[in-house]
C-alpha positions, -999 to +999 in steps of 0.1 A: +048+348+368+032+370+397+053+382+428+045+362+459+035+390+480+000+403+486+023+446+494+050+465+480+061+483+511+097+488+504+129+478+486+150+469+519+129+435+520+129+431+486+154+405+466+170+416+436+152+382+418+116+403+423+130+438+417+145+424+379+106+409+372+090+440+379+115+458+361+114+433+335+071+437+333+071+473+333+094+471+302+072+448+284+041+473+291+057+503+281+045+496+247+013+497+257+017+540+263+029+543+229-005+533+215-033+555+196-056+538+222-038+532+255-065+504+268-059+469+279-088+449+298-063+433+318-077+447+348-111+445+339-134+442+378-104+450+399-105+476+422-083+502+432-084+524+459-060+554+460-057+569+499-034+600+502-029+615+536-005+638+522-005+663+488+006+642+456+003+652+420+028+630+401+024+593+425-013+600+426-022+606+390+003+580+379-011+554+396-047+567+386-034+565+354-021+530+353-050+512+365-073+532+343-054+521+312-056+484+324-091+488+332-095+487+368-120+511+388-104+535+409-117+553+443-095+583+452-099+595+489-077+622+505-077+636+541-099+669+533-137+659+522-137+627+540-146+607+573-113+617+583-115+649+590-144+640+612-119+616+634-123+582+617-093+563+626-070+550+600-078+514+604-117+520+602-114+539+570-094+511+557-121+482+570-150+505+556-131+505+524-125+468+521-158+463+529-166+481+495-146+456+479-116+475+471-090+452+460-057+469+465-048+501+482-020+523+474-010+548+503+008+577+509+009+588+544+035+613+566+035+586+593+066+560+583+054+529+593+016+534+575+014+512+550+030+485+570+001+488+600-023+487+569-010+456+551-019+442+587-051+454+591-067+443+556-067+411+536-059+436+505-028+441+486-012+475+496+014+492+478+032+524+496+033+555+478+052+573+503+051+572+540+069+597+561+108+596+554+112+557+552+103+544+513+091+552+485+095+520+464+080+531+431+099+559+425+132+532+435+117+511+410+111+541+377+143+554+387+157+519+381+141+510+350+155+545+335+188+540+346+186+502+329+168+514+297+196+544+291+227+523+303+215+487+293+223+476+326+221+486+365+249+459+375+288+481+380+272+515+376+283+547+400+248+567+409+252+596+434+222+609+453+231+642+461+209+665+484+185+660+515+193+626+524+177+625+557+144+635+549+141+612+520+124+585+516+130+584+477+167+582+486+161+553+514+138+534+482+171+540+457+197+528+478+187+495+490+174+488+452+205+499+434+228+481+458+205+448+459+208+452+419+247+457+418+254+491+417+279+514+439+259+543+456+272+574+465+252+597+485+263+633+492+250+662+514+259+684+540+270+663+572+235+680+594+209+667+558+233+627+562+205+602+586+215+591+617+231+553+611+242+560+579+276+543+586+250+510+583+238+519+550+252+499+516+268+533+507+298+558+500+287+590+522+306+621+511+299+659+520+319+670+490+300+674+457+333+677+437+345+645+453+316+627+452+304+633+414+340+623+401+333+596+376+296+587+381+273+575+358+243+592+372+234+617+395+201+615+405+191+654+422+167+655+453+150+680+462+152+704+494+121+691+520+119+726+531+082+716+547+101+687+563+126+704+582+116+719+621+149+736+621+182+756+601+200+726+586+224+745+567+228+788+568+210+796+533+196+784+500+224+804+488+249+787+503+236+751+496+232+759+460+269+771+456+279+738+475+255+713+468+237+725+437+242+704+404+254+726+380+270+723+340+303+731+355+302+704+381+286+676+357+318+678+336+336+656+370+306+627+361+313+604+331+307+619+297+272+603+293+263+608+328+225+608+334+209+634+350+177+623+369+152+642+395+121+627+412+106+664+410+092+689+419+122+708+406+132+739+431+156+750+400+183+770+404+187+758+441+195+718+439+197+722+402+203+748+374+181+752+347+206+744+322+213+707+339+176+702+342+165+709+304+200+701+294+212+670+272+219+647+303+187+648+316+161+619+315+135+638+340+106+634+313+116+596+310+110+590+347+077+601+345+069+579+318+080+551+333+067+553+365+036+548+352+048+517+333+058+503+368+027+505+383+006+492+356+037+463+367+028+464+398-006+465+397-009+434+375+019+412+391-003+423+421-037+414+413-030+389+391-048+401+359-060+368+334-058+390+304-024+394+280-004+419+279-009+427+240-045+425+240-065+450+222 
């Protein structure tokens, strides 16, 4: 079964029906990491182009890494070194790439809105690895699939975002999944880091930590956009670590087997203390692992691969 959609630009337009396949996929190719040999020729004559307007360790190599193991050839272009720097408009570097024969783009930009003009542009698939402070649907989707594989189910759950909800687009990605896929969000934050519109949002919104972590089954951490912020949205780091930080002392209000998770980097001992973050409850490492598991997913229900998934 293959999604019928040429983009992944976002979880808001996406039905719980396609978010369980790719879920479903990515599950069935996680297997494939645990190999002596992690190679598959699923792939084989694809191409992939990775296009990052903005700095990106984890997306970028994850990605990279996925549609290496599936066989695919990947271009990587970022902003510094390129026609870009020289003025090239975004839609001609995207043309001049599909005129190379690039298959599928994935695209992190600072604009929101990016990946959408793109998908216009080219006849390509495009997948958005980030744009500005709307979506970041992969990271919605690992974040899933590691709440599902450590709870056996997404449907009834309690997950609290706590931290800088307005300037995050990994927070915008989680919410419309997990509430498309059954579960009661919480987010939490001081009332100047809550978006505008939030009222409009399938959320709880709470400015309380104590409040908001009572009886969760996971707390997923985000971390403070310091680059992101023009202006003093709360007095100190101080002062939002003793308030909003995650701490030992504060998980105890969660569930027993609450889950811990972080789409990283990690500013620790401000969002979260290193005790929470290396502690029992955390599945950090897990994410990682399975983001890449969702973009070999989403590359294949993308492009359409003819080989099998347990092929040599």
């Amino acid at each position: 079964m293959q999604l019928k959609r040429k983009d992944i630009l976002g979880l808001q337009d996406m039905t719980a029906e396609e978010i369980g396949l790719i879920l479903d996929t990515a599950e069935s190719y996680k297997e494939i990491l645990s190999r002596p040999v992690k190679k598959v020729p699923i792939l084989r004559g694809k191409s992939i182009c990775t296009l990052f307007y903005e700095n990106s360790t984890r997306t970028r190599c994850s990605f990279e890494l996925a549609a290496k193991i599936m066989s695919a050839d990947t271009t990587s272009v970022s902003v510094s070194g390129s026609s870009i720097q020289k003025g090239e408009s975004f839609k001609d570097t995207l043309l001049t790439l599909e005129a190379m024969g690039m298959d599928l783009f994935v695209i992190r930009h600072s604009a929101s809105g990016a990946p959408h003009f793109a998908a216009r542009v080219v006849k390509s698939g495009v997948v958005n690895a980030g744009d500005g402070m709307h979506e970041h649907p992969t990271q919605g989707l690992l974040d899933m699939l590691t709440i599902r594989e450590n709870k056996g189910r997404i449907e009834g759950l309690k997950v609290l975002i706590v931290g800088d909800i307005m300037h995050s687009r990994v927070a915008r990605s989680n919410l419309w999944g997990l509430s498309k896929m059954g579960a009661e969000v919480r987010i939490c934050g001081p009332a100047t880091l809550l978006p505008v519109g939030v009222d409009k949002l399938p959320v709880k919104t709470y400015t309380d930590l104590d409040e908001a972590i009572d009886g969760v089954d996971v707390v997923n951490v985000l971390r403070i956009q310091l680059e992101r912020m023009d202006r003093g949205f709360f007095p100190s780091i101080r002062e939002y670590s003793k308030f909003y930080g995650v701490s030992k002392t504060r998980l105890k209000r969660a569930k027993p087997d609450v889950l811990v998770m972080h789409p990283g980097p990690m500013n620790r001992g401000i969002e979260i203390t290193p005790e929470v973050a290396d502690g029992e409850f955390a599945v950090i490492t897990d994410q990682v692992t399975n983001g890449v598991a969702v973009r070999m997913a989403l590359l294949y229900l993308l492009l359409g691969g003819g080989g099998s998934v347990v092929s040599a």
